[in-house]
C-alpha positions as CSV (number, residue, x, y, z in Angstrom):
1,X,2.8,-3.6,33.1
2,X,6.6,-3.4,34.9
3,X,8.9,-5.8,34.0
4,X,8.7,-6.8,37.7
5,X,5.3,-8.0,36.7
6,X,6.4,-10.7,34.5
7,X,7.0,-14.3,36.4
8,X,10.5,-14.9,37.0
9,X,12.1,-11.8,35.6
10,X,13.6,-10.2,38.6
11,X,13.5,-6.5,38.9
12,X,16.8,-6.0,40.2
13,X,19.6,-4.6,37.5
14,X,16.6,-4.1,34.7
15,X,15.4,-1.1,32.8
16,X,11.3,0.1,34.0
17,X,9.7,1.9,31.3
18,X,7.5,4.6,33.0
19,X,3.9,4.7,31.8
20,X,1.5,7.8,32.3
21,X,-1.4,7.7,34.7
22,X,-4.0,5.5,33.1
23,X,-3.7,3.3,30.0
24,X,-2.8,4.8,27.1
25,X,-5.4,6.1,24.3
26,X,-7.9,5.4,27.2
27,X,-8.3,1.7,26.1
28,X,-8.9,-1.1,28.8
29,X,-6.2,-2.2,31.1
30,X,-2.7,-1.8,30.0
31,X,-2.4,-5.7,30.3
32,X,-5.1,-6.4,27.8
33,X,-3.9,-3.2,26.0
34,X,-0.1,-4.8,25.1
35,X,-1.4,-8.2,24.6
36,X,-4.0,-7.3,22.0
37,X,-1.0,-4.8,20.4
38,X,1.6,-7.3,20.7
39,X,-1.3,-10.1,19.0
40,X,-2.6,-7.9,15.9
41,X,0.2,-5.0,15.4
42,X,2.8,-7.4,15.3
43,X,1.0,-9.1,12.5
44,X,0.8,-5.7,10.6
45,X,4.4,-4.7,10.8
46,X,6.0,-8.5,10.3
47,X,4.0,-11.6,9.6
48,X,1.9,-10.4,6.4
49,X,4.7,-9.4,4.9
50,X,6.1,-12.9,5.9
51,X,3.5,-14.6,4.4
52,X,2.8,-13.5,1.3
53,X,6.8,-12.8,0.3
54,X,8.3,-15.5,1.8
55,X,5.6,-18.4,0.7
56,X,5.7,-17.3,-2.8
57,X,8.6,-15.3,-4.1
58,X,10.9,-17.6,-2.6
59,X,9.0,-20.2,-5.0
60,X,12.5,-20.7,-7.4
61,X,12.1,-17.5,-8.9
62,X,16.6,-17.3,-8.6
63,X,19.2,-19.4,-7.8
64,X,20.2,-16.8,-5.2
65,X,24.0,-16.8,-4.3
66,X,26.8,-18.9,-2.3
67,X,29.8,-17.1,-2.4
68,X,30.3,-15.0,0.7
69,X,31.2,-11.5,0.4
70,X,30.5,-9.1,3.2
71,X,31.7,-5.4,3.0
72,X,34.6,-4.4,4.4
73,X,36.3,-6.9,5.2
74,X,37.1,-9.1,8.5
75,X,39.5,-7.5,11.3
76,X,40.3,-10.5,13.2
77,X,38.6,-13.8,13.4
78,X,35.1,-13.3,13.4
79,X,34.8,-10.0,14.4
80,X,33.6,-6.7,11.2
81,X,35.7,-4.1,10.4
82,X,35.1,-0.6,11.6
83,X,34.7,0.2,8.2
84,X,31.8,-2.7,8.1
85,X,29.7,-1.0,10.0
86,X,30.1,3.2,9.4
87,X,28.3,5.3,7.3
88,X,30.2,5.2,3.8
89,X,28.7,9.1,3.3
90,X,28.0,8.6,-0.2
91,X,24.7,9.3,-1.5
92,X,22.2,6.8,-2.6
93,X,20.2,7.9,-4.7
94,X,19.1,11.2,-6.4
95,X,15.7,10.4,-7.7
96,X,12.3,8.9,-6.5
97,X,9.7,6.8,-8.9
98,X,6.3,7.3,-7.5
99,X,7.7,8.5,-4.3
100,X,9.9,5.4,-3.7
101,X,14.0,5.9,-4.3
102,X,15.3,4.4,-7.7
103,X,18.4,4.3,-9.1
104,X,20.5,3.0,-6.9
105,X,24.5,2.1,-7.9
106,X,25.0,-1.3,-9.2
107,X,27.1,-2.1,-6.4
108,X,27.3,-3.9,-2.8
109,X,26.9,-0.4,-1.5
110,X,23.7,0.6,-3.9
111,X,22.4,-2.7,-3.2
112,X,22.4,-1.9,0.6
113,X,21.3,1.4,0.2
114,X,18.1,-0.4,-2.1
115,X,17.4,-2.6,0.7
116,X,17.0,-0.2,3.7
117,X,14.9,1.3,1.4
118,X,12.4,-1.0,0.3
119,X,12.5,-2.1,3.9
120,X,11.1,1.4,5.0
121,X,8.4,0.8,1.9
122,X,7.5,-2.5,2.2
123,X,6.5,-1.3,6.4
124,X,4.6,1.9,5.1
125,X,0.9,2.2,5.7
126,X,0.8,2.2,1.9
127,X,0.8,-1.3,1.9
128,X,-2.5,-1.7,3.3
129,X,-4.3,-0.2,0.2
130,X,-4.9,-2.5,-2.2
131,X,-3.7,0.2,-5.1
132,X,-0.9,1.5,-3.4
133,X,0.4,-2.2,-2.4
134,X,0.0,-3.1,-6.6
135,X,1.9,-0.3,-7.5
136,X,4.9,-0.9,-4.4
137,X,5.1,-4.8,-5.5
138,X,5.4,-3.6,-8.8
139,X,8.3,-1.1,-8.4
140,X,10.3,-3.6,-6.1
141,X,10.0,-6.7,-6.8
142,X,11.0,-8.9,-9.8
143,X,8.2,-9.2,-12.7
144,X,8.3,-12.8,-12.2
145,X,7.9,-12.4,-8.5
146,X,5.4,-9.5,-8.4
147,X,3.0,-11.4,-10.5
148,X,3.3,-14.6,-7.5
149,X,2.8,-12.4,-5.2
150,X,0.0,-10.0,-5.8
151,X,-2.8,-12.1,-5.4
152,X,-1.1,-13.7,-2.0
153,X,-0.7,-10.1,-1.1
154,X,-4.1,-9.1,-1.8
155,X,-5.4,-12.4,0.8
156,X,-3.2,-11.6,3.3
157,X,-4.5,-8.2,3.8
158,X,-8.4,-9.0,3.3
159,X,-10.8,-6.6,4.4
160,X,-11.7,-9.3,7.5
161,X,-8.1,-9.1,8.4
162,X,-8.1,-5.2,8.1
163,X,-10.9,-5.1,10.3
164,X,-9.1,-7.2,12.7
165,X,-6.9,-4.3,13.3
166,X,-9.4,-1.5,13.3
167,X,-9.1,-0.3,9.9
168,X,-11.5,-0.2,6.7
169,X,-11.5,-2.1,3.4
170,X,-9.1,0.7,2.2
171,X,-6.4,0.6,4.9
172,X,-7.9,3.7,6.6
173,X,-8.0,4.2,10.9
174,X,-11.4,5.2,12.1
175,X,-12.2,8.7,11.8
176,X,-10.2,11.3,14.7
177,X,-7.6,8.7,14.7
178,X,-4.2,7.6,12.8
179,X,-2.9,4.5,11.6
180,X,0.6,4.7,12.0
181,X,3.2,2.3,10.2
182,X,6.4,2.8,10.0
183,X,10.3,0.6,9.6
184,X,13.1,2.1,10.6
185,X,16.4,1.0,9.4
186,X,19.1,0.7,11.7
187,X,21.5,-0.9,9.7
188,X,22.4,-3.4,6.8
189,X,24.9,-6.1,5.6
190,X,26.3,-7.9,3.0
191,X,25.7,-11.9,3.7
192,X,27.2,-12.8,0.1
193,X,27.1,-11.7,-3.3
194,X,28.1,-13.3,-6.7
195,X,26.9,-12.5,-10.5
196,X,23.3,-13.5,-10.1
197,X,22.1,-12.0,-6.6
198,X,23.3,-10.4,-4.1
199,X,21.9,-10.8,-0.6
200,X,21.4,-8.3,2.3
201,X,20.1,-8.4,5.7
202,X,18.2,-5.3,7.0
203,X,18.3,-4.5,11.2
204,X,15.2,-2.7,11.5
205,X,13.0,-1.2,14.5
206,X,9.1,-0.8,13.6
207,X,5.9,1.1,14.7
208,X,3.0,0.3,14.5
209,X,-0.4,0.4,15.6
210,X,-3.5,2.7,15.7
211,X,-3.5,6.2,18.0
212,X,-6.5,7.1,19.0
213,X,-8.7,7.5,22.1
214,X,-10.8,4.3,21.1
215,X,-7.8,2.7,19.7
216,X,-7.6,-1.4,21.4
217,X,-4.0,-1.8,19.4
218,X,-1.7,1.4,20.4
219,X,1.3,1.8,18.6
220,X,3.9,-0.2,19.9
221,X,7.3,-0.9,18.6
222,X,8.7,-4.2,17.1
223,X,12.2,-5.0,16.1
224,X,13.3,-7.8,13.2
225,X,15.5,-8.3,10.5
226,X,14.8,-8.5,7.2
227,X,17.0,-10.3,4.6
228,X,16.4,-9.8,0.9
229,X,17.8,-11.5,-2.7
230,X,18.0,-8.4,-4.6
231,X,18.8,-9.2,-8.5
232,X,20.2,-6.4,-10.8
233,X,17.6,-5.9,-13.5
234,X,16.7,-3.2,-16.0
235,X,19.3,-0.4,-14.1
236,X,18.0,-0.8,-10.7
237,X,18.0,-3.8,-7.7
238,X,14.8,-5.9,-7.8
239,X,13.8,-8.2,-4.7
240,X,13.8,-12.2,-6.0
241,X,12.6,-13.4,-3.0
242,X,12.8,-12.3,1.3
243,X,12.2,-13.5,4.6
244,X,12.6,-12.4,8.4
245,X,13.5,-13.2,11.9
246,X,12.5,-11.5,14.8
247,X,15.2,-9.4,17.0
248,X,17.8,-8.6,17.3
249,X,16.4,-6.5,19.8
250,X,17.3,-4.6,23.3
251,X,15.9,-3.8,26.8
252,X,13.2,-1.1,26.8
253,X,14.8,2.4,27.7
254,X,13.6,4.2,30.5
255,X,11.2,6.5,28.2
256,X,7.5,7.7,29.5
257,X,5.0,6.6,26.8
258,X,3.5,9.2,24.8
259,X,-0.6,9.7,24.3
260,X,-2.5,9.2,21.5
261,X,-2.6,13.1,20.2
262,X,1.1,13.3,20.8
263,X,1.8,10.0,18.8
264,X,-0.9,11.0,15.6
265,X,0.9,14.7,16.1
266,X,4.3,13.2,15.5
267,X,3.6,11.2,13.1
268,X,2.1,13.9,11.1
269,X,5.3,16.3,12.2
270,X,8.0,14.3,11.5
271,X,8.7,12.9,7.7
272,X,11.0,10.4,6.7
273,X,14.3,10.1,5.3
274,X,15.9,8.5,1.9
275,X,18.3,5.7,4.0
276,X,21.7,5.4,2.5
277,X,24.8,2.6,3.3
């Protein structure tokens, strides 16, 4: 569907994003297609995170923090400093526990740095395995808050909602096809910081969705921002509590989507990286 398709939007001055001939994975029409992705894969990359972090480890478990202090400083009225915004070059982290980065400076930078990266983790495909998810909620959250929120976790994805979105009991895409899940950071901030938490917002771009020829949710892209109370405890930042908005996010480019064997090929390609301030 054009943007020239949707009522009122005039196609004059706006990006088209070029689709290939026929609908993509071979699904039913590419109407049904996006609203059935935009339905259910939307769900999978934001609002089951929502609702099992934001209904219970926001449950009191830190007073969180009221003294602004962003990074970097203010150049004129309202508007960030350059140095607000560029890549510090300093690296995050040198070591991984259980394949997720640890260690991160006790610091507004380090705290940044842990962020984007439990972002990335917390949007992995991991996190639809009931194992996987025990052991990621262990390693980033708060005791306290990872025993809340395990059980809510374990609800939220149940095997009827896993179902929903064409996967198995253990998080698994139907055979010949791949579930892909994946945040993207694309940058973070400071909000405020004092002794007991320090807060930071994560800009991130998602994708998600199954590829597959029999796939009725292809993987689409989803922007949001996540914001996180991370606590220093036991030499690393822990997650007290979280919660997200949608956006902010831009106009479509001008791109030609990809197929289903191109998407699971990439995915399979292309690895990830260790996100630093």
């Amino acid at each position: 569907m054009s943007l020239g398709d949707e009522p009122g939007y005039p196609e004059t001055g706006h990006t088209r994003t070029r689709l290939p001939e026929g609908d993509p994975y071979g699904g039913a029409s590419r109407r049904g297609g996006r609203s059935s992705s935009r339905s259910l894969v939307t769900v999978v990359g934001v609002v089951v995170l929502l609702i099992a972090a934001i209904a219970f480890a926001n449950r009191g478990d830190g007073n969180g923090s009221s003294n602004s202090a962003g990074t970097g400083g203010s150049s004129s009225g309202n508007q960030p400093a350059a140095s607000s915004t560029s890549a510090s070059g300093t690296k995050p982290v040198e070591t991984k526990s259980g394949g997720i980065p640890s260690g991160f400076a006790h610091d507004t930078q380090g705290a940044q740095s842990a962020a984007a990266n439990y972002a990335v983790t917390l949007g992995s495909t991991g996190m639809y395995n009931k194992e996987d998810r025990h052991r990621i909620v262990d390693s980033l959250y708060t005791s306290t808050a990872a025993t809340r929120l395990q059980s809510a976790m374990d609800a939220a994805y149940s095997t009827d909602f896993l179902g929903k979105l064409g996967l198995d009991a253990n998080g698994n895409p139907p055979k010949g096809s791949t579930f892909v899940s994946r945040t993207v950071p694309v940058g973070t901030e400071v909000t405020s910081s004092s002794d007991g938490a320090t807060v930071v917002a994560v800009w991130c771009n998602s994708l998600s969705g199954i590829a597959g020829n029999s796939s009725t949710t292809p993987v689409t892209s989803n922007w949001f921002t996540v914001t996180m109370t991370l606590n220093w405890s036991g030499g690393d930042w822990k997650i007290l509590q979280s919660s997200q908005t949608s956006g902010p996010a831009p106009v479509t480019g001008d791109g030609t989507v990809s197929g289903s064997d191109e998407i699971s090929k990439a995915v399979e390609e292309f690895g990830g990286f260790t996100y630093a301030r």
